[in-house]
C-alpha positions as CSV (number, residue, x, y, z in Angstrom):
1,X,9.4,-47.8,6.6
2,X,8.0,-48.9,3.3
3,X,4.8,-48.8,4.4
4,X,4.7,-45.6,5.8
5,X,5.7,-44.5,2.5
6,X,3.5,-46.4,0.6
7,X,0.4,-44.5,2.8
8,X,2.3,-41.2,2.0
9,X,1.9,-42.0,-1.7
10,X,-1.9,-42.9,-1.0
11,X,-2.8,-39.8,0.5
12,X,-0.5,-37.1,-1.6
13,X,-3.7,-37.1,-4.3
14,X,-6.3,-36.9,-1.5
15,X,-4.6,-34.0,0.4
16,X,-3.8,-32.2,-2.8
17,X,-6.8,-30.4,-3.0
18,X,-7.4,-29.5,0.6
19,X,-3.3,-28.0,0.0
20,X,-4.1,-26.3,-2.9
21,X,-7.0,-24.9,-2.0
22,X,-5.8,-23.8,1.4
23,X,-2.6,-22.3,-0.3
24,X,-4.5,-20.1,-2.8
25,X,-7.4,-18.8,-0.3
26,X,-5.5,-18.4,2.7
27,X,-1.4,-18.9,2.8
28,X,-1.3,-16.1,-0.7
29,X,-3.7,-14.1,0.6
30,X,-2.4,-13.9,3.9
31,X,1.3,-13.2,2.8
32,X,0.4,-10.6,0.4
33,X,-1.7,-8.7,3.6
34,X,1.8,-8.8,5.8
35,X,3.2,-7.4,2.9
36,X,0.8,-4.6,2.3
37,X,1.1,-3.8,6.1
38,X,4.5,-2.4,5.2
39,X,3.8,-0.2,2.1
40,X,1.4,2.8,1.4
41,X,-1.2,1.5,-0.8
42,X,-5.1,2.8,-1.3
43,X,-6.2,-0.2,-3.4
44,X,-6.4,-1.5,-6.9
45,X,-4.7,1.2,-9.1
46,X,-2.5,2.3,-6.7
47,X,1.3,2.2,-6.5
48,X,2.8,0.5,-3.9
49,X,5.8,2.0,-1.9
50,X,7.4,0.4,0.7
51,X,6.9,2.6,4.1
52,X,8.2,-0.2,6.5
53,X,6.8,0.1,9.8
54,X,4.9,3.4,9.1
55,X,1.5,1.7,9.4
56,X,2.2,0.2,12.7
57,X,3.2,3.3,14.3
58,X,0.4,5.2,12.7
59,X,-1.4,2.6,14.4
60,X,-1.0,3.7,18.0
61,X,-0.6,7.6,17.2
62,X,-4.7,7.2,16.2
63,X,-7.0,7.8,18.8
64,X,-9.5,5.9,16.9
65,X,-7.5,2.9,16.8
66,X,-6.5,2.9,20.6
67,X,-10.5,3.6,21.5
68,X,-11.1,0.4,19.3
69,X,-8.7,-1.2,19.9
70,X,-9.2,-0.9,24.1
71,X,-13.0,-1.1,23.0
72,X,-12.1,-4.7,21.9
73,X,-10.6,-5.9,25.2
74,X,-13.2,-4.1,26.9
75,X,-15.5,-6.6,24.9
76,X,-13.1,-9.3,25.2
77,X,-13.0,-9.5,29.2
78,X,-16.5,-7.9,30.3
79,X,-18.9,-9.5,27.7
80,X,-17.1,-12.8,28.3
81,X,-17.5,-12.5,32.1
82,X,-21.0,-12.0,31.2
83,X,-21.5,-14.5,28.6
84,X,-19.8,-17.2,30.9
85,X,-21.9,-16.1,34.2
86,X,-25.1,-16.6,32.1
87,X,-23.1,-20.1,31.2
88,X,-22.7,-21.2,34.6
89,X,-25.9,-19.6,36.3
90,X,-28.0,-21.8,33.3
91,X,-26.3,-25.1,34.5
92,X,-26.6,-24.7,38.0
93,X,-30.2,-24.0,37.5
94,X,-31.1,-26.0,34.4
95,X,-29.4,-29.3,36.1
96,X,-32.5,-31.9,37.1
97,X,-35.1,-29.2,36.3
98,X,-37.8,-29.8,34.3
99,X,-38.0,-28.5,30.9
100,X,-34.3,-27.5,30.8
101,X,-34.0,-28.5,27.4
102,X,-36.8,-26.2,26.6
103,X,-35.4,-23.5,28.0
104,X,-32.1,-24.2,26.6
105,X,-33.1,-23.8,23.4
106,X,-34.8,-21.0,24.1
107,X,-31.9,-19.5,25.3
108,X,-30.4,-20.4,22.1
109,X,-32.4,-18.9,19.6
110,X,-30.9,-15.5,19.9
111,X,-27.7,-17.3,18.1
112,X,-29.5,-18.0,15.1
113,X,-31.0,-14.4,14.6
114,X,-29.7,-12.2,12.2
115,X,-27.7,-9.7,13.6
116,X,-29.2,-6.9,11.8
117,X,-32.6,-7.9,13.3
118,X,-31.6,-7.9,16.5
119,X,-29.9,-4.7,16.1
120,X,-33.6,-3.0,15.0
121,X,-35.3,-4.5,17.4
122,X,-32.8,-3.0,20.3
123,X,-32.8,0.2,18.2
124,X,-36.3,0.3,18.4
125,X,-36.5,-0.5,21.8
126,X,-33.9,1.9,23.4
127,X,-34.6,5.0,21.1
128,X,-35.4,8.1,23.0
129,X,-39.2,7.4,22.6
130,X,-38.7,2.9,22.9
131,X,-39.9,0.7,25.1
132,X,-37.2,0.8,27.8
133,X,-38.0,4.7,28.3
134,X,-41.6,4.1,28.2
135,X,-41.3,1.2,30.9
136,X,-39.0,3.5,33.1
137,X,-41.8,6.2,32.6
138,X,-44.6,3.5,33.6
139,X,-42.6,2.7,36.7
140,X,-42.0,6.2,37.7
141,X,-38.0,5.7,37.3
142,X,-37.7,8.8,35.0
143,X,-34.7,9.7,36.5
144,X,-33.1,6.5,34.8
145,X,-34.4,7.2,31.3
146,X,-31.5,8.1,28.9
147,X,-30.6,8.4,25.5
148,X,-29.3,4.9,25.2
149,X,-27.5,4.6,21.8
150,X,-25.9,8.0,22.1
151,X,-21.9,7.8,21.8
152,X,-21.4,8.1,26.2
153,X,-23.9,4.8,26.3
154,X,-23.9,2.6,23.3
155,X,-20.9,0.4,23.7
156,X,-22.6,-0.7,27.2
157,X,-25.3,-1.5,25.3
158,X,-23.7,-3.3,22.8
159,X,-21.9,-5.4,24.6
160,X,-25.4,-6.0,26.5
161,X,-26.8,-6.7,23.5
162,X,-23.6,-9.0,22.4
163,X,-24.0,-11.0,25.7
164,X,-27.7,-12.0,25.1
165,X,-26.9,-13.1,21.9
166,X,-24.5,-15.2,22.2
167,X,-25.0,-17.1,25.4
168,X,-26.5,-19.8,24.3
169,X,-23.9,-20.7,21.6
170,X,-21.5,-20.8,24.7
171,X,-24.0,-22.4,26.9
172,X,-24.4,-26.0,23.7
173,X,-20.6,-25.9,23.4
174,X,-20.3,-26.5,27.9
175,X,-23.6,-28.5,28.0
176,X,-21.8,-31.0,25.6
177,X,-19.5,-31.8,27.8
178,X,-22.0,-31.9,30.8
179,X,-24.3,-34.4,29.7
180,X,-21.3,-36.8,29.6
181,X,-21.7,-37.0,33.0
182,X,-23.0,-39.4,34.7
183,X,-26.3,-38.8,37.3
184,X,-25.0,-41.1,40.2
185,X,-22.1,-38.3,40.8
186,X,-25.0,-36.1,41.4
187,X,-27.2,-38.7,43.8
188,X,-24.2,-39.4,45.9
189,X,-23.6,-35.1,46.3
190,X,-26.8,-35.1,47.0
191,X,-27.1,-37.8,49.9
192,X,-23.9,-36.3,51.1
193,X,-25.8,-32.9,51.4
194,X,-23.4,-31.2,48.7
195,X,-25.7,-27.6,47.4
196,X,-26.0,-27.1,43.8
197,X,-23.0,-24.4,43.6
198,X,-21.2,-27.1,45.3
199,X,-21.9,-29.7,43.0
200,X,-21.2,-27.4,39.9
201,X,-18.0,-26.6,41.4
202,X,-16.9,-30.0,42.5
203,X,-18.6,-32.1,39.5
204,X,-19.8,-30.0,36.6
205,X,-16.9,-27.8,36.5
206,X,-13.9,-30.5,36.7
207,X,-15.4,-32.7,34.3
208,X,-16.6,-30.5,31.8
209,X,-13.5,-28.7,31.2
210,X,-12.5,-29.7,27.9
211,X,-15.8,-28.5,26.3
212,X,-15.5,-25.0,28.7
213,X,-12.0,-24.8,27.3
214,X,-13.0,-25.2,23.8
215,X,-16.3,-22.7,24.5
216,X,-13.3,-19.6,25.6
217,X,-11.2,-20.3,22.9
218,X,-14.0,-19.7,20.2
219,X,-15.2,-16.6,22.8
220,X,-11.5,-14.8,22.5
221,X,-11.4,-15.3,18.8
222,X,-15.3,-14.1,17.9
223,X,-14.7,-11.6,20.6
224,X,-11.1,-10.2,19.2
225,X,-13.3,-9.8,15.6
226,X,-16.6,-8.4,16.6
227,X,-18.0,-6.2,13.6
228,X,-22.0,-7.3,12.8
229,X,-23.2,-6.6,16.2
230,X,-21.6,-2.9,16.2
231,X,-22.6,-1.9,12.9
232,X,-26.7,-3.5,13.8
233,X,-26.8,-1.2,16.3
234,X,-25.1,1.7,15.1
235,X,-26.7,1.3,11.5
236,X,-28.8,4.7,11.2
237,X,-25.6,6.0,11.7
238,X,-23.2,7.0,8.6
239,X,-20.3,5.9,10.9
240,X,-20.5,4.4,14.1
241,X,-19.1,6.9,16.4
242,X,-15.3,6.3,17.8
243,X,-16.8,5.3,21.3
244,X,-18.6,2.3,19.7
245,X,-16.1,1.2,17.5
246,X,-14.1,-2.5,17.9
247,X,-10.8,-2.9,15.8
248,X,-12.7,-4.8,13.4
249,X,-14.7,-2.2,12.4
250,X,-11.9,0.5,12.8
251,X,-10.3,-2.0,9.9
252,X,-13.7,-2.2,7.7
253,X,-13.4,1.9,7.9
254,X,-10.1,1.6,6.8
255,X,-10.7,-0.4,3.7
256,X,-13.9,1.6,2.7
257,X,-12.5,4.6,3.5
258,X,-15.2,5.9,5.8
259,X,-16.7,9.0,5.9
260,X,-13.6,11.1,3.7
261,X,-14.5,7.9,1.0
262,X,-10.7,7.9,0.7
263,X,-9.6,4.0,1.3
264,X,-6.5,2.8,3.1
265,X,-5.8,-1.2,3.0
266,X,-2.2,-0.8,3.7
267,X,-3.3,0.9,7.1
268,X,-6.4,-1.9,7.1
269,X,-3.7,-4.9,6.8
270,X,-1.4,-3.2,9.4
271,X,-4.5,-4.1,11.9
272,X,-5.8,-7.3,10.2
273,X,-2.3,-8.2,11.1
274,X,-1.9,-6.9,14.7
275,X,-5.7,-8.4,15.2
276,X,-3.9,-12.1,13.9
277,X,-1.3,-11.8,16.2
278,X,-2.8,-10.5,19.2
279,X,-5.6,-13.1,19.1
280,X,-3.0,-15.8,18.3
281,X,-1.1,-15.1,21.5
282,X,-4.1,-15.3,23.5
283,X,-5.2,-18.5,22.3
284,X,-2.1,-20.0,23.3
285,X,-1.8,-18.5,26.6
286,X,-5.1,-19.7,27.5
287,X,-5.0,-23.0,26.5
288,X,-1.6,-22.9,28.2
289,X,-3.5,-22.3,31.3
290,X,-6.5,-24.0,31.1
291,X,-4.6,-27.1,30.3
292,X,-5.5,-29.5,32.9
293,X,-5.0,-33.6,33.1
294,X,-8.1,-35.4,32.0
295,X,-10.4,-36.9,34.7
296,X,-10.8,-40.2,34.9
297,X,-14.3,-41.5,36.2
298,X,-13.4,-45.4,37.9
């Protein structure tokens, strides 16, 4: 007992810091948002007045929020279908062939492009007069040529655009946990005839679950907060339209004020905190139900 307490004395001046710090950045911080979610407040110089749940129910009376806020989960289930099909498709075909690595980091060089670049360069591909409607033209598929960053057709794109760009984060964070294993478990599937779907699903999936766990976590939470990628693509644009918009950026309009220039952050803490909440839920369920009992190679 003494010498647990003699270790607690030890670290008390190295975890100070780390408290403190954490404390002022996020725990205040934090608080005073939840606070702010129930008053009516524009911002510095402002009066707060206490409005209780005002905000929140202000929240689901706006058709802008719902649109974002569906937009998000829209984002949050298709574009992670997406991402993870590219996942799984890459390690069924990048297993024993040569130059995977190669083409693994070419699939991850996306990642570490600016958003904003990638955004012009789709822009400048899918603008009425791009390179997508010129190609369509070329192939005599006119009939498939569109406006493709108009409000009907942009959040498609985006979350096109989202998918490509992020794939190969997903892919590292799985392929971690897949070069752990060893080759023989592929031989032996081999000599016993197994395909290569069969082997992912009977090797590569079971014991690489941890690191494909850890890679849908960090998808739900970048997913629930997705704001770069929106406003690359919709950047010509004053506001991005209510079709494109993800609660993120329905918040960042919010605290600017958008187009009336008239700024809410009461309103924009009322969805940081539904956003916190939300996304905090569904990180537990999931790893609720991806929990599985480690495998144990004899």
């Amino acid at each position: 007992m003494s010498d647990h307490n003699d270790v607690g004395r030890l670290a008390l001046p190295f975890l100070a810091p780390a408290v403190i710090f954490m404390t002022v950045t996020l725990a205040i911080p934090s608080v005073f948002t939840l606070v702010v979610s129930f008053t009516s407040w524009s911002g510095p110089g402002d009066e707060l007045s206490w409005v209780g749940l005002r905000n929140y129910v202000g929240l689901w009376s706006s058709n802008a929020f719902r649109t974002s806020f569906l937009n998000t989960f829209v984002m949050l289930v298709v574009g992670g279908l997406g991402v993870f099909l590219v996942v799984f498709a890459s390690l069924i075909g990048l297993r024993a062939m040569r130059g995977a690595a190669f083409v693994r980091s070419a699939v991850f060089v996306p990642v570490i492009i600016s958003p904003i670049a990638i955004g012009v360069a789709f822009g400048f591909l899918l603008n009425p007069n791009g390179g997508v409607n010129q190609l369509l033209h070329a192939l005599s598929l006119d009939g498939l040529r569109r406006a493709w960053l108009s409000p009907d057709v942009v959040f498609q794109v985006i979350i096109v655009g989202l998918i490509w760009s992020v794939s190969g984060y997903y892919l590292a964070i799985v392929a971690t946990g897949v070069d752990q294993i060893p080759p023989y478990l592929y031989e032996e599937a081999e000599l016993a005839g197994a395909s290569k779907v069969q082997q992912f699903w009977m090797i590569t999936l079971p014991l690489s679950w941890e690191s494909l766990s850890v890679a849908i976590v960090l998808w739900i939470i970048s997913s629930m907060k997705t704001f770069e990628i929106v406003i690359a693509f919709v950047g010509s644009q004053s506001v991005p339209p209510v079709q494109a918009r993800t609660a993120a950026v329905q918040q960042y309009l919010a605290t600017t004020g958008g187009t009336d220039g008239n700024p809410q952050l009461a309103y924009a803490s009322a969805i940081g905190i539904v956003l916190f909440l939300l996304t905090s839920v569904l990180v537990i369920l999931v790893r609720r139900i991806l929990r599985r009992d480690k495998v144990e190679l004899s």
